[in-house]
C-alpha positions as CSV (number, residue, x, y, z in Angstrom):
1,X,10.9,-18.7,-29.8
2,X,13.6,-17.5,-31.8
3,X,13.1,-16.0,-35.6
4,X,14.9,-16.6,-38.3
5,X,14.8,-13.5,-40.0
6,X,16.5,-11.9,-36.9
7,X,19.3,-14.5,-37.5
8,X,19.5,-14.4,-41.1
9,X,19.5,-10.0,-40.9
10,X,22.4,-9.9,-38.6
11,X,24.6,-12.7,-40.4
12,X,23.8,-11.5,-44.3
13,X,23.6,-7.7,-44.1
14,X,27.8,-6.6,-43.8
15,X,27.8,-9.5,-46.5
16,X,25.4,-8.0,-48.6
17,X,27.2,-4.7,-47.9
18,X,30.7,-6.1,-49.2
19,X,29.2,-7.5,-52.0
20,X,27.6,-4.5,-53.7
21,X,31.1,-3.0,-53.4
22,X,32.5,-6.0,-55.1
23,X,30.6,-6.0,-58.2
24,X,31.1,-2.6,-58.8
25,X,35.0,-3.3,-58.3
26,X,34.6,-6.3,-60.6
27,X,32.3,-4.2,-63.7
28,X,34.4,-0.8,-63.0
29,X,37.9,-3.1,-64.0
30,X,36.6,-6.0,-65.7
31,X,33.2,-5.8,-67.5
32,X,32.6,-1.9,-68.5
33,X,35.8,-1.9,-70.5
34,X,35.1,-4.9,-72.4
35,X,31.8,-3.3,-72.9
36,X,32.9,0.3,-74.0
37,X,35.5,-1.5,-76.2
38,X,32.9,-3.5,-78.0
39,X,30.6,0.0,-78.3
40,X,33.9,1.7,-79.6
41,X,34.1,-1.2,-82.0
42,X,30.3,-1.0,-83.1
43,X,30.3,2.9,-83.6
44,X,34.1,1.9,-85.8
45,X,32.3,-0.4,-88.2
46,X,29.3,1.9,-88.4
47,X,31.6,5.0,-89.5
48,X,33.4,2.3,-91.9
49,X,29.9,1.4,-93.4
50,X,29.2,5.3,-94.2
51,X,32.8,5.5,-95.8
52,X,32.2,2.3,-97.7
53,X,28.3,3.5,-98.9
54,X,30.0,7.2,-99.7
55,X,32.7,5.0,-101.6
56,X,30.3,2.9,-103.6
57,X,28.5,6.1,-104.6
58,X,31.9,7.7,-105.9
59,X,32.6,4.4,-107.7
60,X,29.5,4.6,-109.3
61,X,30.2,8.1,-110.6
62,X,33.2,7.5,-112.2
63,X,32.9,4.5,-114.1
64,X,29.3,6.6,-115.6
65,X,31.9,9.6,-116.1
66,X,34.9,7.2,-117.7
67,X,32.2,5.3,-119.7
68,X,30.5,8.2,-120.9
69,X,34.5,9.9,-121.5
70,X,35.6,6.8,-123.5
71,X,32.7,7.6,-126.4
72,X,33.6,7.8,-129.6
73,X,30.5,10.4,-130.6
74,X,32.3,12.8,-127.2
75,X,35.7,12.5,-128.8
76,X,34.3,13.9,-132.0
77,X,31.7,16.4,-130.3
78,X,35.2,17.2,-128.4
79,X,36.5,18.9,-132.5
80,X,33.6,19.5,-133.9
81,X,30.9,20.7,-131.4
82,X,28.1,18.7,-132.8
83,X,24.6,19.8,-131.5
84,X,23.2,16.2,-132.6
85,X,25.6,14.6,-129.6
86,X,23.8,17.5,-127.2
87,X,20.7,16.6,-128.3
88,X,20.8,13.0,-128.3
89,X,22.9,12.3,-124.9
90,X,22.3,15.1,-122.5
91,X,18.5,15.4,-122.5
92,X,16.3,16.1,-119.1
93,X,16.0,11.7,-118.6
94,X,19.5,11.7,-118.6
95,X,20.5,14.0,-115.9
96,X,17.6,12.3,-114.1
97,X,18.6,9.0,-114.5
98,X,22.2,9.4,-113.4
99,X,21.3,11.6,-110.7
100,X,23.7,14.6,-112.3
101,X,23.3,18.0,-111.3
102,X,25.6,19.5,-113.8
103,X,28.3,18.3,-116.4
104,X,31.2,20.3,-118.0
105,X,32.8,19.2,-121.6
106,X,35.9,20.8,-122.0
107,X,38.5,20.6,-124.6
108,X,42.7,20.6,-124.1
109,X,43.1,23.9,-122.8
110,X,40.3,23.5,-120.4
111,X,38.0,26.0,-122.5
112,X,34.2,24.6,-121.8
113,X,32.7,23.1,-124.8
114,X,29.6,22.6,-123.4
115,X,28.0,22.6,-119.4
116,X,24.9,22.7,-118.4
117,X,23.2,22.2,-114.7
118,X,19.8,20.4,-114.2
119,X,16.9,20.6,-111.6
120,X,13.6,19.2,-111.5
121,X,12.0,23.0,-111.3
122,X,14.1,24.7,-114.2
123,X,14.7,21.6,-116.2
124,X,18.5,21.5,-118.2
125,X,20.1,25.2,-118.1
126,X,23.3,25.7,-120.2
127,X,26.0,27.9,-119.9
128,X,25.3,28.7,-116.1
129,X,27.9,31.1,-114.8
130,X,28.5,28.8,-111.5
131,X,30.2,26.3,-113.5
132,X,32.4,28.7,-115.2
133,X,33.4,30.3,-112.0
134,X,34.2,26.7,-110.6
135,X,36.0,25.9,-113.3
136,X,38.2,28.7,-113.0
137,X,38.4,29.6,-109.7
138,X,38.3,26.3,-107.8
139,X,38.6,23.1,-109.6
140,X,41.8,21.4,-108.4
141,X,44.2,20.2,-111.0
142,X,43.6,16.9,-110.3
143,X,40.3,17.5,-112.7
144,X,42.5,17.4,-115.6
145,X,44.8,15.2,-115.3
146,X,45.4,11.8,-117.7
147,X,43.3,9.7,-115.2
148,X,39.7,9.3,-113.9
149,X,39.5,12.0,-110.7
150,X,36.8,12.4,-108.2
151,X,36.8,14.2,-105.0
152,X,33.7,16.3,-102.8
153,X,34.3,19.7,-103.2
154,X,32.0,23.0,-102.2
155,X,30.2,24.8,-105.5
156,X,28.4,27.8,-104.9
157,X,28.5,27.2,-100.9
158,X,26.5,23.3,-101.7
159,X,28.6,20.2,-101.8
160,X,29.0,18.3,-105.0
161,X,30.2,14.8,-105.7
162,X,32.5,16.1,-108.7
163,X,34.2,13.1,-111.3
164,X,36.3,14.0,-114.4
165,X,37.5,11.8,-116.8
166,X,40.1,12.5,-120.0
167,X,38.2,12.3,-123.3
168,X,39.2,9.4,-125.2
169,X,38.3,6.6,-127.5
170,X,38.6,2.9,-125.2
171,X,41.6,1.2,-127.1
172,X,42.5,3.7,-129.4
173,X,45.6,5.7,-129.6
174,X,44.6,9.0,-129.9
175,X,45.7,11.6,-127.4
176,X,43.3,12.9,-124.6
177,X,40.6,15.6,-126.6
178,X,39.1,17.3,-123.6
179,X,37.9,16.1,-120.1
180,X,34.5,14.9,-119.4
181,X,33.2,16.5,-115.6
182,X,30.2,14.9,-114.2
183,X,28.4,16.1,-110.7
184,X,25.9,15.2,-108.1
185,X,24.6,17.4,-106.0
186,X,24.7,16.3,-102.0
187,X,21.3,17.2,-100.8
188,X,18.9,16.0,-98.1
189,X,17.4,13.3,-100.5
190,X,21.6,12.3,-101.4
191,X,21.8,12.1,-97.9
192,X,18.7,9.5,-97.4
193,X,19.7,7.2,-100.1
194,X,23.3,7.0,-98.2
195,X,21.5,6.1,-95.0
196,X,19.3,3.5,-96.2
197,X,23.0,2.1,-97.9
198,X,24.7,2.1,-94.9
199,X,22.1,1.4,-92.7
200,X,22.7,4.6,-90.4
201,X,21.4,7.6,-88.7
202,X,22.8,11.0,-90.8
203,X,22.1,14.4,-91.3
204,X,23.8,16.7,-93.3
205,X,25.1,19.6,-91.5
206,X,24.7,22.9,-93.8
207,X,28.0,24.7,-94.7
208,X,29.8,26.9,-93.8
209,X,31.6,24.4,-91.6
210,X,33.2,25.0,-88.2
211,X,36.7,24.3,-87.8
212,X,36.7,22.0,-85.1
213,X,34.6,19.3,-86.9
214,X,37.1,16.2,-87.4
215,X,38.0,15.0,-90.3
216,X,35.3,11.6,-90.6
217,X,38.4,9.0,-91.4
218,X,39.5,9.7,-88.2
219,X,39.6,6.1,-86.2
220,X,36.9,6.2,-83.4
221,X,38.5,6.7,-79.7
222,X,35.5,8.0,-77.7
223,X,31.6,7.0,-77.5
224,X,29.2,9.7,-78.6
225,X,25.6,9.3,-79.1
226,X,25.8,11.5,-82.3
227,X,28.6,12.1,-83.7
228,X,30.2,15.0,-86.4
229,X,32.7,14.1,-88.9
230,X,33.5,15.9,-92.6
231,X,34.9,14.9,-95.7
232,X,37.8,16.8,-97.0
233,X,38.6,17.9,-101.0
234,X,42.2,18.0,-102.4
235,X,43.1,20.8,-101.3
236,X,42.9,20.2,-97.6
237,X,39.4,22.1,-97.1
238,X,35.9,20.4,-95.5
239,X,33.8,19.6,-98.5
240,X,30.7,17.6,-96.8
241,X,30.1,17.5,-93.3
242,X,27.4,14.7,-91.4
243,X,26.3,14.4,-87.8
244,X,25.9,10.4,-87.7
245,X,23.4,8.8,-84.9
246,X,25.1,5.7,-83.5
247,X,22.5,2.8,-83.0
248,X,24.2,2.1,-79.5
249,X,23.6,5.9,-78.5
250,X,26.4,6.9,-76.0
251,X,27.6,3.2,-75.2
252,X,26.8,2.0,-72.1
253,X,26.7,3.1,-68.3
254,X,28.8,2.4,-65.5
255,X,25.6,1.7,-63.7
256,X,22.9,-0.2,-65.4
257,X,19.9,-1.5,-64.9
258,X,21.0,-4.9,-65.8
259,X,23.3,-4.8,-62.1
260,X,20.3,-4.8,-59.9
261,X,18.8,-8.0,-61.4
262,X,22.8,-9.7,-60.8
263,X,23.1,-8.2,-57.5
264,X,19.8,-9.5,-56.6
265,X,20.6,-13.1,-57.6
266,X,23.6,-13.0,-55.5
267,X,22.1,-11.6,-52.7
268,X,21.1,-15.3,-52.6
269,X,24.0,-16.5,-51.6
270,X,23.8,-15.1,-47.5
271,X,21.3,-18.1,-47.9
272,X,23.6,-20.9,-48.4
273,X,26.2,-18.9,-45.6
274,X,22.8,-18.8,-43.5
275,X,22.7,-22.4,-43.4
276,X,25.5,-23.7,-42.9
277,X,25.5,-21.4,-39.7
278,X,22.2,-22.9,-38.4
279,X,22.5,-26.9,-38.4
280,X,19.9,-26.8,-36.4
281,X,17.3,-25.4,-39.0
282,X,18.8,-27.8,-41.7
283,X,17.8,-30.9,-40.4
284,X,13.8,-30.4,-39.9
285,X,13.8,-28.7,-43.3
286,X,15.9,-31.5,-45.0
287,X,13.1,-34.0,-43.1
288,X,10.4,-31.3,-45.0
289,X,12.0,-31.5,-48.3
290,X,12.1,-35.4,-48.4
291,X,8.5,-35.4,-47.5
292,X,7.6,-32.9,-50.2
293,X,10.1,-35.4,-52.6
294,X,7.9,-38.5,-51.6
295,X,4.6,-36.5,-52.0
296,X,5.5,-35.3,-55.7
297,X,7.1,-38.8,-56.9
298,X,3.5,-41.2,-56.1
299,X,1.3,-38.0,-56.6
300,X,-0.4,-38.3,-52.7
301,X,-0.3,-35.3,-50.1
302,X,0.7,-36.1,-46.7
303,X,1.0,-33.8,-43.9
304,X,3.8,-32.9,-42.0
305,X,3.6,-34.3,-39.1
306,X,7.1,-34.5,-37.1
307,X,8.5,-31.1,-34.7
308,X,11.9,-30.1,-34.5
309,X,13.5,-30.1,-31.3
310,X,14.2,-26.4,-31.5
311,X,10.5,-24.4,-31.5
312,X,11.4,-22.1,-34.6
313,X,8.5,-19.8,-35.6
314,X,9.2,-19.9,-39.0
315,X,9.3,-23.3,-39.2
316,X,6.0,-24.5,-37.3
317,X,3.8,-21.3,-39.3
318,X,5.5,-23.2,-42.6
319,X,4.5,-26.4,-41.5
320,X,0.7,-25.4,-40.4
321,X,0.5,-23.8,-43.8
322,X,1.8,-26.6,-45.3
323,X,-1.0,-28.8,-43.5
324,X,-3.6,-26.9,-44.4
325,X,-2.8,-26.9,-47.7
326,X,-3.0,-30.5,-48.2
327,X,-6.5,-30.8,-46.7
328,X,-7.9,-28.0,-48.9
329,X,-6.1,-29.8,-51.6
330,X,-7.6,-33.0,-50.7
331,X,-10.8,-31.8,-50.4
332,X,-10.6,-30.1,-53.9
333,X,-9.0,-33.3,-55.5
334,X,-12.1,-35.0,-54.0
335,X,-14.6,-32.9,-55.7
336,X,-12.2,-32.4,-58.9
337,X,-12.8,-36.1,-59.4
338,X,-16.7,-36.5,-58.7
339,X,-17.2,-33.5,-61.2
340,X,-14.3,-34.9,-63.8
341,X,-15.2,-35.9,-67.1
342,X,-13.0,-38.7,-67.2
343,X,-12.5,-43.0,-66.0
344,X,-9.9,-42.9,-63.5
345,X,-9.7,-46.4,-64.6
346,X,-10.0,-46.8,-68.3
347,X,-9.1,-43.0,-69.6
348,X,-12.8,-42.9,-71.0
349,X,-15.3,-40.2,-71.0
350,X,-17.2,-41.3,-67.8
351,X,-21.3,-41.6,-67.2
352,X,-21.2,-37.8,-66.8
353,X,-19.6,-36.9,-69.8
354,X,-22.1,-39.5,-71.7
355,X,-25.1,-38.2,-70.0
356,X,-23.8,-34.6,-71.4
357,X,-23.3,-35.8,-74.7
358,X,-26.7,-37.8,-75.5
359,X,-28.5,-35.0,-74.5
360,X,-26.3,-32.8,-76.8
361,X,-26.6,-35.5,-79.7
362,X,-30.5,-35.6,-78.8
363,X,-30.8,-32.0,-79.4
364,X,-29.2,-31.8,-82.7
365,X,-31.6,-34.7,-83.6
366,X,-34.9,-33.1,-83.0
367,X,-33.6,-30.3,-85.4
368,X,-32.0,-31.6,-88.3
369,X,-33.0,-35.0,-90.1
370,X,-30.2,-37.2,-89.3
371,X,-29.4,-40.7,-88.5
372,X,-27.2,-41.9,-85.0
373,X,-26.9,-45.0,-83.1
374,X,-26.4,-45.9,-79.2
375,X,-24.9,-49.0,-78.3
376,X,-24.6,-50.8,-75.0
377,X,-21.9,-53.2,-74.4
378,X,-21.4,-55.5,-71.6
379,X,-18.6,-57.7,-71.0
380,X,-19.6,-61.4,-71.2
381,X,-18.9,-63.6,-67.8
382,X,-16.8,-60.6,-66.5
383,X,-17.3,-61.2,-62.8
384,X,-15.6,-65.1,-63.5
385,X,-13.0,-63.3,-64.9
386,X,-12.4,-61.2,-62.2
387,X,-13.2,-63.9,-59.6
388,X,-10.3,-66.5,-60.8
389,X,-7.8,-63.7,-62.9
390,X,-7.7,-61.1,-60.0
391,X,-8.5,-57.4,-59.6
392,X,-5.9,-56.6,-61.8
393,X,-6.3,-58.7,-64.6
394,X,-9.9,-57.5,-64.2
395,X,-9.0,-53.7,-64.3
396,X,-6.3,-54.3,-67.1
397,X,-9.3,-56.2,-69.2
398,X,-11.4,-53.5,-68.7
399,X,-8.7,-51.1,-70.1
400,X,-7.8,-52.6,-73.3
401,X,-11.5,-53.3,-73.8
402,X,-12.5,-49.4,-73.4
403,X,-9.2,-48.6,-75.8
404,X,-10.7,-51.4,-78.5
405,X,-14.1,-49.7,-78.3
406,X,-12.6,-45.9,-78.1
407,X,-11.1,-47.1,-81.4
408,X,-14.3,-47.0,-83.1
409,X,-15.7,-43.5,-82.2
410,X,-13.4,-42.1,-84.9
411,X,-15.2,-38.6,-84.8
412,X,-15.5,-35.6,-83.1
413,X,-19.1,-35.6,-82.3
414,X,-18.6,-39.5,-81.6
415,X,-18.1,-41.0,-78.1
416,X,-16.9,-44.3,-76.4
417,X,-17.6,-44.1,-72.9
418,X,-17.5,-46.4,-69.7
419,X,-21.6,-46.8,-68.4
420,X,-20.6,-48.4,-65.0
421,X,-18.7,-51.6,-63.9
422,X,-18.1,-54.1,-67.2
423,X,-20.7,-52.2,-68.8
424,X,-19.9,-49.6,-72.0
425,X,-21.9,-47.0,-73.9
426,X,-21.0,-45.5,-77.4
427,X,-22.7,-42.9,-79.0
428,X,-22.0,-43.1,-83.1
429,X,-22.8,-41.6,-86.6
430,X,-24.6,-44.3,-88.5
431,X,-26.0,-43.2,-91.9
432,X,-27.3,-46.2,-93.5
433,X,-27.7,-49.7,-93.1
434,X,-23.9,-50.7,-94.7
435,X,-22.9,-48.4,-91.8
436,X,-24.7,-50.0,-89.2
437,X,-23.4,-53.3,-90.5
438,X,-19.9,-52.4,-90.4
439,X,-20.2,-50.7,-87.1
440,X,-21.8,-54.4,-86.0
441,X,-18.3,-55.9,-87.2
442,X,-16.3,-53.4,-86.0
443,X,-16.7,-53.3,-82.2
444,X,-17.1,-57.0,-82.3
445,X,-14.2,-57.6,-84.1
446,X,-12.7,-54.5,-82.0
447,X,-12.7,-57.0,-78.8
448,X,-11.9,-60.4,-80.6
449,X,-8.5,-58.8,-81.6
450,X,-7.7,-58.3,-78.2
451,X,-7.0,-62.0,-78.0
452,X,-7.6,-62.0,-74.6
453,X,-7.9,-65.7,-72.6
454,X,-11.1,-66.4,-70.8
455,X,-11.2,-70.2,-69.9
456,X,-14.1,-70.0,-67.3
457,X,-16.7,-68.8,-69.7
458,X,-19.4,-71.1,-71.0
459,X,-18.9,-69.7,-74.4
460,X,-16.1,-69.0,-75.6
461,X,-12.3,-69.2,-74.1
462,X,-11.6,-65.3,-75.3
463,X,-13.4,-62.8,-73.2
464,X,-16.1,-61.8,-75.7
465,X,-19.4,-59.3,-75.6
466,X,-22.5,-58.4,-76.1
467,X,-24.2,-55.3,-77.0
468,X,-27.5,-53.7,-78.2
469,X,-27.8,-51.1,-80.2
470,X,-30.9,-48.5,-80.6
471,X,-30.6,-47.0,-84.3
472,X,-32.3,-44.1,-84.6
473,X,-32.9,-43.7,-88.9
474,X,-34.0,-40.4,-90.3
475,X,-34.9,-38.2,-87.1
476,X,-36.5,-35.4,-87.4
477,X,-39.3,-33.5,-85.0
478,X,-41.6,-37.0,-84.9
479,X,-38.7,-37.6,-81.9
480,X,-40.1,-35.0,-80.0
481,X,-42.8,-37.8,-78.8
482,X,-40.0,-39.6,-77.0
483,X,-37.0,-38.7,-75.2
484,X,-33.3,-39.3,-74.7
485,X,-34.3,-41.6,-71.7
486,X,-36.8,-43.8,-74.1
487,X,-33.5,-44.2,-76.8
488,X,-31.4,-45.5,-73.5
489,X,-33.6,-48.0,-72.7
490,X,-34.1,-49.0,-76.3
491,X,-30.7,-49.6,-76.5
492,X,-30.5,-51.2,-73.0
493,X,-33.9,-53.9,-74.1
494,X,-31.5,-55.1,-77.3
495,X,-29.0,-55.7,-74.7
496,X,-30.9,-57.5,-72.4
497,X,-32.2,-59.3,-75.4
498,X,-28.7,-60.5,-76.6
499,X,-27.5,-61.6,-73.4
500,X,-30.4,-63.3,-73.1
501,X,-29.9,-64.9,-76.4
502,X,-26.7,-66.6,-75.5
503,X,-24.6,-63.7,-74.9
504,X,-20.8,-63.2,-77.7
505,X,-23.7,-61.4,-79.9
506,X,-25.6,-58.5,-80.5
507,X,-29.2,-56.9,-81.1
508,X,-30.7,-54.1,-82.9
509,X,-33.5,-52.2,-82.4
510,X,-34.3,-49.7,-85.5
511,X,-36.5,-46.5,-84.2
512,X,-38.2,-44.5,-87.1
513,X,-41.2,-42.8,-88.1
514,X,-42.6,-46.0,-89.0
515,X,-40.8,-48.3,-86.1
516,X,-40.9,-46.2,-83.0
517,X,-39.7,-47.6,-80.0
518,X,-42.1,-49.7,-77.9
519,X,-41.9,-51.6,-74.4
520,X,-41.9,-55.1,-77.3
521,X,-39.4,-54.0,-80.1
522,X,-38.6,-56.2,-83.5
523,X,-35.0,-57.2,-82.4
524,X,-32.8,-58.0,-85.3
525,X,-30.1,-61.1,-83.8
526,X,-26.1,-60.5,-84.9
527,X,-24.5,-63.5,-83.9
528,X,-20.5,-64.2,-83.7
């Protein structure tokens, strides 16, 4: 016999060969570059985002420094030094609310008036000697000109966002008094508010700064997993320099692991080559598949039972396996359905699932006082009906009978169920007697809505029925006397006892303390 797998091996493997090669040919020219252009573009935007957060914060500074410059009470501290203005506007809550580290007031010649740097240890310290030098030594120009000027620039080997702002009234027209400088020191905790801003990865690299660290504006031409970039001051020198982690890490691979799943699923197509080379091993399994079609569109299993003229082991193991199948799955759909819960026929709960349930409701009504009733119905005349309708009349009767009655077990612990034959069983929560008559009407009335035409029966020319019901009021432990099977065949005497009254009515047989059930109940008549 000849295999298929040595076929399909010698016509798929150079395939599978070339095809390996062709998918890297196709990512190397056509998908990895649209990929690293796309990474190139998401590490872009995220260096944009850190210049726009860094941005935002300088904005921030200066309009505080420009409003703060555009005082009236600092253009007069600017001639006459008053200490009140000190006291009142550069207090230990105001560096810590607008996150300065120091501030300089100067006057025209750029003599300090007043500076002061602030920490959380040391509190507001005046006159420090690192401002001075600054101011001196390494302040650009730019500081003091006629506009608002901000830049990040290195003060005592830390960066500093440094603003400065001429001293003047808003709208008047005096000429600029002094400049108004306001910093922020760059730290590790300036540093985390940026990254929660922008959304990034940073870390501040500590100065002194190498000079082979790029300038941060610089556009992005190359993926790094972290990358270095520094902002510059005036005067051409790095100021602040960051190492950002890119959410994309290193971009991706030439190789990935998302090619093995792709190559995978066209490995797949040696199959379709495979069988257009084998007509012969087409036909039986085309013959298999419409069987299998057939078997899954009217839910029955059938075996295969045809051979192909060609004795292929692949094929007769498949179709013994196949085989074998179906009888185990008969046999289990077999014993599925003698153990189901469930009416083939009317969708109802079947005997089994009512047996389970009366003793269930039985239980709970030894042990609380509670009050339940089981009802018998029978369909009046049915076998007439099904004599001169049909079968199928019969079984469609049946089924909008058990979907009448399934309307009136509303809850969960209630239960419409089919007995056997015409014959129905309901299990219901009855609490008084305004219950039990409504229940009465309701399954009566239940079936009468149905409308449906029975012009053989001696009583009525609507299929109609009768049904007895055993009420069960106030149980309690006096129930432990009887049994479940004694409350059956209470309810199955008042059913015997309204067919025998006529039949299109119903009995009742009450059980209490004071009425327990006897071979000769008091039946109470309902007629229709």
């Amino acid at each position: 016999m000849l295999s298929v797998r040595q076929l399909y091996i010698a016509v798929s493997t150079g395939y599978v060969i070339l095809l390996f090669l062709g998918m890297i040919l196709v990512r190397g020219l056509w998908f990895y570059p649209k990929e690293y252009d796309q990474a190139l573009q998401l590490q872009q935007s995220e260096v944009s985002g850190l210049l726009s957060a860094m941005e935002l914060r300088r904005e921030q500074l200066v309009a505080t420094t420009h409003d703060y410059a555009s005082w009236d009470d600092t253009f007069r501290f600017t001639h006459d030094r008053n200490q009140e203005y000190l006291d009142s506007n550069f207090l230990d809550s105001t560096f810590e609310s607008l996150s300065l580290a120091g501030t300089i007031i100067t006057n025209t010649e750029r003599r300090i008036l007043y500076s002061a740097v602030y920490s959380e240890e040391d509190g507001v310290q005046e006159n420090p000697a690192a401002l001075t030098a600054w101011l001196t030594r390494t302040a650009a120009p730019e500081f003091f000109s006629g506009r608002v000027f901000s830049e990040i620039q290195l003060l005592d080997g830390s960066p500093y966002l440094i603003a400065s702002s001429p001293v003047s009234p808003s709208g008047a027209s005096d000429p600029i008094s002094g400049w108004l400088i306001f910093m922020q020191k760059i730290d590790a905790d300036y540093i985390s508010v940026l990254a929660q801003v922008s959304r990034l990865n940073l870390a501040m690299i500590a100065p002194p700064y190498s000079e082979d660290l790029p300038d941060i504006i610089t556009p992005v031409t190359q993926l790094n997993a972290v990358r270095s970039g520094c902002f510059y001051d005036d005067a051409g020198q790095r100021s602040l320099c960051l190492n950002i982690r890119h959410a994309n890490g290193a971009g991706p691979a030439m190789l990935n692991s998302s090619l093995i799943p792709a190559f995978i699923l066209l490995c797949l197509i040696p199959s379709a080559l495979f069988m257009l080379v084998l007509k012969l091993v087409i036909d039986p399994l085309r013959k298999a598949t419409v069987l299998l079609e057939r078997n899954n569109s009217d839910g029955r299993l059938r075996p295969v039972l045809h051979s192909t003229s060609i004795r292929i082991t692949e094929l007769q193991k498949l179709r013994d396996a196949y085989n074998e199948l179906v009888y185990t799955a008969r046999q289990q759909q077999a014993r599925l359905e003698q153990l189901s819960n469930t009416d083939r026929l009317t969708g109802l709960p079947n005997r089994r699932a009512f047996d389970e349930l009366l003793e269930k409701t039985w239980r709970r009504l030894l042990r609380h006082q509670q009050a339940a009733a089981l009802v018998l119905v029978d369909i009046d005349y049915f076998k007439r009906y099904n004599d001169h309708y049909g079968h199928q009349a019969g079984d469609s009767a049946l089924r909008q009978v058990a979907q009448a009655l399934k309307s009136c077990a509303k809850r969960t612990d209630e239960l419409a169920s089919r007995f056997g034959g015409e014959e129905f069983a309901l299990i219901l929560q009855v609490e008084d007697a305004s219950d039990l008559d409504s229940l009465r009407k309701r399954v009566s009335e239940s079936v009468r809505a149905l409308d449906i035409h029975h012009d053989h029966s001696p009583i009525s020319k609507q299929l109609t029925i009768s049904f007895g019901i055993a009420w069960i009021r106030d149980s309690g432990h006096w129930l432990e006397k009887m049994g479940k099977e004694e409350w059956l065949r209470a309810a199955d005497s008042a059913l015997y006892e309204a067919k025998a009254s006529g039949r299109n009515c119903n009995m009742l047989q009450v059980i209490s303390p004071d009425m327990p059930f006897t071979e000769s109940p008091v039946l109470t008549q309902s007629p229709d």
